[in-house]
Structures are given as structure tokens and as C-alpha cells.
C-alpha positions as CSV (number, residue, x, y, z in Angstrom):
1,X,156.1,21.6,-5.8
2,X,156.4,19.2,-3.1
3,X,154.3,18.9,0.0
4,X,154.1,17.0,3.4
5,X,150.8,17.1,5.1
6,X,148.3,14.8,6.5
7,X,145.1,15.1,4.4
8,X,142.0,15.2,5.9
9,X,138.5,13.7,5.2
10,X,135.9,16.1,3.5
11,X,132.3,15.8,4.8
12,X,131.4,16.7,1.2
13,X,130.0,20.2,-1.0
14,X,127.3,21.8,0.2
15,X,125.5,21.7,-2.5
16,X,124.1,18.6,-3.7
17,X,124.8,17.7,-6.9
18,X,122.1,16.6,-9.3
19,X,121.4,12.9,-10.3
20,X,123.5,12.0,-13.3
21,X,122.3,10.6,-16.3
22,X,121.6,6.7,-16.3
23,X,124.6,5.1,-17.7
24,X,123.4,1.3,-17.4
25,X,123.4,-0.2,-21.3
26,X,120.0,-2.5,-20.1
27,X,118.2,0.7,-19.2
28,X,119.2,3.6,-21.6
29,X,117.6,4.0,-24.5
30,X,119.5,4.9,-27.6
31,X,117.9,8.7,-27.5
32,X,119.4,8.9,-24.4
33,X,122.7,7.6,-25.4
34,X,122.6,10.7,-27.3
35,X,122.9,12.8,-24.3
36,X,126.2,14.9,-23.1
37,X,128.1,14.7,-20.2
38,X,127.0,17.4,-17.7
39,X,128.9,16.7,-14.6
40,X,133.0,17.0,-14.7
41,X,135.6,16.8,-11.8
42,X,139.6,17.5,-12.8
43,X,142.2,16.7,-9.9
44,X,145.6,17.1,-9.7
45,X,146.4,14.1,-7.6
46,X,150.2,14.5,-7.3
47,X,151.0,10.5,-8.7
48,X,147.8,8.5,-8.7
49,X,149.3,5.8,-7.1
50,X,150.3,7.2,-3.9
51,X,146.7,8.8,-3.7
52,X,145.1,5.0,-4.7
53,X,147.7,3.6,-1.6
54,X,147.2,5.8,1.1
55,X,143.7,8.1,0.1
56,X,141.6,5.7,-2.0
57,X,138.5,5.0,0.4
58,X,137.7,8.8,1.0
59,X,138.0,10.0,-2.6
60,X,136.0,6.6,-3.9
61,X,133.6,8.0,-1.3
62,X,133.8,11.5,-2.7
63,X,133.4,10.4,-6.3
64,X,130.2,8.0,-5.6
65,X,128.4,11.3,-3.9
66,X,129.0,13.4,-6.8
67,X,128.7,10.5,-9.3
68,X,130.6,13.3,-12.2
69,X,130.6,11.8,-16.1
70,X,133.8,12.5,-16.6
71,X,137.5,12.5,-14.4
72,X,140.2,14.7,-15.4
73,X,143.6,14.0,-13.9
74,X,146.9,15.4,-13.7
75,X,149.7,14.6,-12.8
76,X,149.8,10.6,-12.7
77,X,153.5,10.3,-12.3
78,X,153.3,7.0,-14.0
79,X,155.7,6.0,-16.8
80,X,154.7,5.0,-19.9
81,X,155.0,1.5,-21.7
82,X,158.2,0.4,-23.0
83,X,161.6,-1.4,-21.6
84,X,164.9,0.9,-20.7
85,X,166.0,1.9,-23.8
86,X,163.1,1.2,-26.2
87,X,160.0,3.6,-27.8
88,X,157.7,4.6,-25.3
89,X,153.8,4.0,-25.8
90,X,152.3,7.2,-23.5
91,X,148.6,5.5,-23.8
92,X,149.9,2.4,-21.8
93,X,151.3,1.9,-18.7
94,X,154.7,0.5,-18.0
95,X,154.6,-3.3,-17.4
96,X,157.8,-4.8,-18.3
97,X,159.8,-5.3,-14.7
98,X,158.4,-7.2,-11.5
99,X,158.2,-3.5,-9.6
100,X,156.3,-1.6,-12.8
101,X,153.5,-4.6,-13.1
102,X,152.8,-4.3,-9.5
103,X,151.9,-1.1,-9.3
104,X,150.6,-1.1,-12.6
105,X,148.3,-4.3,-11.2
106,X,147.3,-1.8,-7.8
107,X,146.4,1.3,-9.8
108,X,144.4,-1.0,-12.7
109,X,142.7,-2.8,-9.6
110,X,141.8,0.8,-8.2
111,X,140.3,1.6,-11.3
112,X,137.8,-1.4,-11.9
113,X,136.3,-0.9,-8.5
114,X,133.3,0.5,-7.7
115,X,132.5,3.5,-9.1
116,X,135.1,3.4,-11.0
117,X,134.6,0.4,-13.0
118,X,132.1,2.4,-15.2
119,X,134.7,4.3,-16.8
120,X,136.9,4.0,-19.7
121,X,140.1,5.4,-18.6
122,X,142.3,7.0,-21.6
123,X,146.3,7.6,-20.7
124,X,148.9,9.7,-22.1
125,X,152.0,9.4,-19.7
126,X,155.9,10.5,-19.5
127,X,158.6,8.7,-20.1
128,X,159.3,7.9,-16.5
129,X,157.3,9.1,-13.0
130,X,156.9,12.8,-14.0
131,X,153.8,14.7,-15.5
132,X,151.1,12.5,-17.4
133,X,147.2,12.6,-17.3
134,X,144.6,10.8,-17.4
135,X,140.6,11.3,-18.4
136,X,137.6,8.4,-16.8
137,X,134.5,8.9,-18.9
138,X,131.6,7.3,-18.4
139,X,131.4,4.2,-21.2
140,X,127.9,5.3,-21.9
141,X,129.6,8.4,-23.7
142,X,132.0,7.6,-26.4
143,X,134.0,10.8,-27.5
144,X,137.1,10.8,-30.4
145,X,140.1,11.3,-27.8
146,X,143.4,12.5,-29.2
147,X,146.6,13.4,-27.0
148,X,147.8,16.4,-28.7
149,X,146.6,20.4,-29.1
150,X,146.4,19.2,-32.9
151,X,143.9,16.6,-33.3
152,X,145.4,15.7,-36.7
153,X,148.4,14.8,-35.1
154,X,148.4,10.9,-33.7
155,X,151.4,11.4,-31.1
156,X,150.8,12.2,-27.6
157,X,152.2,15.4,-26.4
158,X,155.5,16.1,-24.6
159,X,155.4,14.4,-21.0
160,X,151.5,13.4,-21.5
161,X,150.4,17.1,-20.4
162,X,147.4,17.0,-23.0
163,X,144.7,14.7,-23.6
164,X,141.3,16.1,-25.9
165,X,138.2,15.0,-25.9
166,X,135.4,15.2,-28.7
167,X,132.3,14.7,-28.1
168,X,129.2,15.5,-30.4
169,X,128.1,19.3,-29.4
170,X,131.9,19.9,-27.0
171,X,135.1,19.6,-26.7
172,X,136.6,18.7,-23.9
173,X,140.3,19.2,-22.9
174,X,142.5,18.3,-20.0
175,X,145.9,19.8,-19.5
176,X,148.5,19.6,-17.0
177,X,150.8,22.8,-18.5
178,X,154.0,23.3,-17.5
179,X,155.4,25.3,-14.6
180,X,156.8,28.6,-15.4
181,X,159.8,27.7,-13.1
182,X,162.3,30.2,-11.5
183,X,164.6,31.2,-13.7
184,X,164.8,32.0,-17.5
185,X,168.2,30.1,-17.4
186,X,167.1,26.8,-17.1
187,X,164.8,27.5,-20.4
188,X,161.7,27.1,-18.2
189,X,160.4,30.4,-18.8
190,X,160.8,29.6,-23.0
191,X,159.0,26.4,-22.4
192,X,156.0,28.0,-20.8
193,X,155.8,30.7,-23.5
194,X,155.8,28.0,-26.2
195,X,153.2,26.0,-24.4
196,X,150.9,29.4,-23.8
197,X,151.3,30.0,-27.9
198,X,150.4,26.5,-28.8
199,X,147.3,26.9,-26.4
200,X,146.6,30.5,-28.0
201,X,146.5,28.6,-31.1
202,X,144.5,25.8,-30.1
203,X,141.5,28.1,-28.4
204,X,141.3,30.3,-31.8
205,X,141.2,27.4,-34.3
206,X,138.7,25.5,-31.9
207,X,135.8,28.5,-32.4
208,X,133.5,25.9,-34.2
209,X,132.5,23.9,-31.3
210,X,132.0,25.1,-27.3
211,X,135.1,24.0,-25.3
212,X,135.6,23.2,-21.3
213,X,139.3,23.9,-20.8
214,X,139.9,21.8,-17.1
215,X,142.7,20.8,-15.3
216,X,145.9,22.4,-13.6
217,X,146.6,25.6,-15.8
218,X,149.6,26.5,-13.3
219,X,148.8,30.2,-13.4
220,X,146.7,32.5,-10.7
221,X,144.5,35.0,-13.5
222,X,143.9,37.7,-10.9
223,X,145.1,38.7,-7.5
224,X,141.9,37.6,-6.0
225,X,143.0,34.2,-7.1
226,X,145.8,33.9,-4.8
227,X,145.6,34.1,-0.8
228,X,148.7,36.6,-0.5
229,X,149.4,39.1,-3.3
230,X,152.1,40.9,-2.1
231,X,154.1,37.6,-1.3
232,X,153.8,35.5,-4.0
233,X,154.4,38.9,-6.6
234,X,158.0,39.2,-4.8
235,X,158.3,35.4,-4.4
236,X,162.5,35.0,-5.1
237,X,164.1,31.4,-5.1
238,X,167.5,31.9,-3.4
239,X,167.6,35.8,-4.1
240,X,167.1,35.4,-7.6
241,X,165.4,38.4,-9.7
242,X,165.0,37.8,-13.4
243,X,166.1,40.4,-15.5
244,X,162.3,40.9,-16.8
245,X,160.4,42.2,-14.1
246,X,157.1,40.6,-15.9
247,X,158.6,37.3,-14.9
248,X,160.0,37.9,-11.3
249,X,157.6,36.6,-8.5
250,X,156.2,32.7,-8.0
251,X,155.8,30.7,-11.1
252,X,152.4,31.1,-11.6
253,X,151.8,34.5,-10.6
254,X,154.0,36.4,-12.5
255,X,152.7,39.3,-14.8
256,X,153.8,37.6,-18.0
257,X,152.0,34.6,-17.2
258,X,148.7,35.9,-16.0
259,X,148.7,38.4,-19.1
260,X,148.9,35.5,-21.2
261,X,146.3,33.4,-19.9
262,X,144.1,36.7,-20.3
263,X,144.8,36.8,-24.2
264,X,144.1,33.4,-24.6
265,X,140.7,33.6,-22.4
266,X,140.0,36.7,-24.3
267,X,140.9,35.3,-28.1
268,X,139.2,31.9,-27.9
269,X,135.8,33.6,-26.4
270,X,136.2,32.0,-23.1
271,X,135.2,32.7,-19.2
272,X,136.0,31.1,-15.9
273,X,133.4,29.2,-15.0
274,X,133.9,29.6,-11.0
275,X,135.2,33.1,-11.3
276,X,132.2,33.7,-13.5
277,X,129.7,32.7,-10.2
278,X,131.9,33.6,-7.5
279,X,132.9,37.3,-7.5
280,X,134.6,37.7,-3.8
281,X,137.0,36.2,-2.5
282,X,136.9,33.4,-0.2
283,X,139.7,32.5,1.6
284,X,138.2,29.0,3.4
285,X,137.4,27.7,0.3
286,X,138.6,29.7,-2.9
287,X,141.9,28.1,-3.7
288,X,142.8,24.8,-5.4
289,X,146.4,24.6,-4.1
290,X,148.3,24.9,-0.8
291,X,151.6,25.2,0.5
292,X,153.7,23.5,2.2
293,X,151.9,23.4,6.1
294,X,155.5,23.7,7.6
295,X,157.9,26.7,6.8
296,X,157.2,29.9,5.0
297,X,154.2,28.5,2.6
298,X,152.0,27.5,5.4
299,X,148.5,29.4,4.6
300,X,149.7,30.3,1.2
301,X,147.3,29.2,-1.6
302,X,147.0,29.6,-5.3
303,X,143.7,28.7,-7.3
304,X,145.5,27.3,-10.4
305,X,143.2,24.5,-11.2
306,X,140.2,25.7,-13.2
307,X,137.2,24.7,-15.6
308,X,137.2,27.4,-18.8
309,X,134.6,27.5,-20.6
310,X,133.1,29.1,-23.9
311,X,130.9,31.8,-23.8
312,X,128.4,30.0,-25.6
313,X,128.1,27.1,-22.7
314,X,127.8,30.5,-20.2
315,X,123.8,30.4,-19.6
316,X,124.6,26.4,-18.9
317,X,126.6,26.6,-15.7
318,X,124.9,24.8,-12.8
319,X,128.1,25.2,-10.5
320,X,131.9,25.4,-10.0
321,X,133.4,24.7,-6.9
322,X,136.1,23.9,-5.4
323,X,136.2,20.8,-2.8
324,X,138.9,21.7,-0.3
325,X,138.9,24.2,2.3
326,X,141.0,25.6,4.7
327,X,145.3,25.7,5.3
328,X,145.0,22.2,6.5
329,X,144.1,21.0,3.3
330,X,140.3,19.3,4.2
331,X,139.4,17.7,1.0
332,X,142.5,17.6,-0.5
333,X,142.9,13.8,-0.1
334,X,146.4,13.7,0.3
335,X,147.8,16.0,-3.1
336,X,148.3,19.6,-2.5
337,X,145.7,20.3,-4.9
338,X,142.0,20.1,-4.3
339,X,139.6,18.5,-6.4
340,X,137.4,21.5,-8.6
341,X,133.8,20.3,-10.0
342,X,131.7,21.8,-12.7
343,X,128.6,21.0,-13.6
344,X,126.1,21.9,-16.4
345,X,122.6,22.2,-17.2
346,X,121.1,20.3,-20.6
347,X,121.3,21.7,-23.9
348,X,117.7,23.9,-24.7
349,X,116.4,21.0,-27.6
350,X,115.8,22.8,-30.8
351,X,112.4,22.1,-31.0
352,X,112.1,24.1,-27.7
């Protein structure tokens, strides 16, 4: 969904974060090369470049205070490699026309700046400016990445909406999933079944090894999780009312969705990591996404952007919170979704 807003600067979390773990090759010690990732931020930025062109000073400054070990991102909007016409390579980005290597030079120039320059930056991208996602982990940690819900397979997913990360004790996975849309005409109900079967799948065959689960879900689990129940439940585009009433009300909220996301929460032995430390609502601060601040949507937010994780990783939860507040968007730095940050506690050792 489109939106036109302002964004405005974040003073920053309330909480202060805790230092990460050295990351500088001439200091660290193989042991603690060994160590995990604890600290994880996922964003919806709603096309990287516009957010590096207009918002890149406040969320460099955002990033350097909470200094996270890994950076999940949706919704790049940048197409992948490959001339008009030709295969497409979704791990690189377009750079075959005068207009595609200049932004490609602005984003890539973004990216090797402080902090950002001590990241490795994996890509799985769309065919054109639509979808795509990216993941920045710290090079100290080198995880097995694959761009598919089946790590046998070596293709990226459809539209880049999936990129998974292994490391040695977790796996981590980023997904941008697909809007449930409007109407079952336009096959975009289908679609999002498919994609919440594939995901069912994934969680249940994924048992051997903890899993975070980040990025934007598209779906509101619970009516807490949404700032107005009653209006997005009889949401209607253009009078529309589908002939299902599990699907009628705003994509995202309707009861076919949220029932879905609960079997596959409920199957793959997972829990919502903010949900799980924040039981009330809170309506300054308890929704990733906002509407439109003009028209019917002003004040209307959805928290659609989550961290899932196993049960087993429950004890380890430091935090989960949510870094934009308020109907103006405050923290939002210029998307209409706000950044969400988890962070973990160490592993108990086993000779503990």
C-alpha cells in the first residue's frame, strides 16, 4: 500500500541496547568467532533506494546506536540483474543501462559506508522494482544463505520474497509474504494460501534447529494487533464483499489469514517474540505499519512486521520492540513501516 507522509526523526528506544559482540578480525579470537548473532533488526523500507536518497542520515544514525548483527529488509524494489529480455540473476542487481548503474552505484555506496560497510549484504530481487529482500550480516558471522523455503533448492523464490539463513545453533529467515489482496478474482487470495502452505511446511520440516521467523508477514494475528478492529474486519475496496466471509475485511486481517498464521505458529512450536513480552496494547507504540495520514486511514495501524521465534529460544529473549510511535509515523524514516528489533541473550554453555 502506498503512502505519503513526512517521516520524522526518532530520538531512539528507551531501552538501551547491549554492546554487540566485537566483530574486528585483529581483535576476535577464533573462540569468539564461534559466537551467534544476538541482536536482529528487519524493516520494511518500501524501495531501499528512495529510503538511502531522502532518509539515510537518520536510519545510519539509528543503526550505529543499536549496532544489530544482522539487517533484514523487505521490500527493496530493486530489479534484478539481466538486460530486457534475458534470465534474470535475483542475487545481483541490475547494472546493464546508464539509469540501472546509477542507482545501483548510490545504493552500493550506501552500503559500504559506515556502519554499514561491516556487513555482507546477500540479495534475492524481482524481476523489475517490485518485492525483493535483502539480509546485512555482520562478516564476522558466516551463515549457509539460500533464497528459497527449500534449502535444497538453488533458485531464489518468486519476486525475491524469501532469503534463509543458517547459522551453526539457528536459522534465520526473512520473508516479505504476499498480500492477501482484495478480491479472490484476481487469484490473490490463492496465492496467499499457497504461500501460507509452503510456510506450514517449511516451520514443520525445520523442528531440528531453533528458528527466528522476521520480517513483514502481512497478517495482524490478533485483534490487539491492529489499532481499529471493527474497521479493518469490515474493510471493503469499492463495496466489494467476497463470497467467503473468512476472507472479507483488509488484507491482512481477515479470519482466514490470521487462522492460518495461528496453525503455522502453533505446528512449528513457535511464539511471538514481542507479543510474548508485551501483553496490552499500546497504541503509541504497538504497531509496525500506518496508514495513509490523509483520508480514511489516518490513525489506522496494523502490527504486521514481526520476529517469531521457537519455543526453545523463549528463555533467551532480551527484547522486541518496535521503533516507531505515534500516527505521524516518528521512527518510521520515511516507509510506512517501522523498524522492529529483537534481541537475545547468549546460549547457557554446556559445561554450565
Amino acid at each position: 500500500m502506498k503512502r505519503f507522509f513526512k517521516p520524522v526523526e526518532k530520538d531512539g528506544s528507551n531501552k538501551k541496547p547491549a554492546l554487540s559482540q566485537s566483530c574486528d578480525d585483529s581483535e576476535t579470537t577464533g573462540e569468539e568467532k564461534k559466537k551467534e548473532p544476538l541482536k536482529f533488526l528487519t524493516w520494511n523500507a518500501n524501495s531501499l533506494l528512495l529510503r538511502v536518497k531522502n532518509n539515510w542520515p537518520e536510519f545510519t544514525k539509528f543503526v550505529s546506536d543499536l549496532d544489530p548483527d544482522v539487517i533484514a529488509i523487505q521490500e527493496v524494489r530493486m530489479p534484478a540483474a539481466g538486460s530486457k529480455g534475458a534470465p534474470k540473476n535475483p542475487g545481483e542487481l541490475k547494472d546493464d543501462t546508464s539509469s540501472s548503474r546509477e542507482e545501483k552505484q548510490v545504493l552500493m555506496r550506501a552500503l559500504s559506508s559506515p556502519p554499514f560497510g561491516q556487513y555482507r549484504v546477500w540479495w534475492s530481487l524481482g524481476d523489475f522494482k517490485y518485492a525483493g529482500t535483502a539480509l546485512l550480516v555482520k562478516k564476522c558471522f558466516q551463515p549457509k544463505v539460500f533464497f528459497s523455503l527449500d534449502s535444497k533448492a538453488f533458485k531464489h523464490e518468486l519476486d525475491g520474497r524469501v532469503i534463509l539463513a543458517e547459522f551453526e545453533t539457528f536459522r534465520l529467515l526473512n520473508t516479505y509474504s504476499p498480500n492477501n489482496g482484495w478480491k479472490d478474482e484476481e487469484n490473490s487470495f490463492q496465492r496467499r494460501r499457497k504461500w501460507d502452505k509452503k510456510l506450514l511446511e517449511f516451520v514443520v520440516k525445520s523442528l531440528d534447529k531453533p528458528l527466528i521467523w522476521c520480517g513483514d508477514l502481512n497478517v495482524s494475528h490478533e485483534e490487539i494487533d491492529v489499532s481499529h478492529p471493527e474497521f479493518f474486519s469490515t474493510a471493503k475496496l469499492n463495496g466489494y464483499v467476497p463470497p467467503n466471509a473468512e476472507d472479507c475485511g483488509q488484507p491482512g486481517f481477515t479470519l482466514a489469514e490470521r487462522k492460518r498464521f495461528g496453525t503455522i505458529l502453533k505446528e512449528g512450536k513457535l511464539i511471538d517474540a514481542h507479543r510474548y513480552l508485551h501483553k496490552d496494547k499500546d497504541m503509541e507504540c504497538g504497531f509496525s505499519w500506518s496508514g495513509n495520514p490523509i483520508g480514511k486511514y489516518r490513525g489506522k495501524r496494523m502490527r504486521i512486521d514481526y520476529f517469531i521465534v521457537s519455543e526453545k529460544l523463549r528463555d533467551r529473549i532480551r527484547s522486541c520492540e518496535m521503533h516507531g510511535r505515534g500516527i505521524e509515523l516518528e521512527g518510521f524514516y520515511g516507509s510506512d513501516h517501522c523498524p522492529v528489533f529483537l534481541e537475545l541473550s547468549e546460549a547457557m554453555s554446556d559445561s554450565a
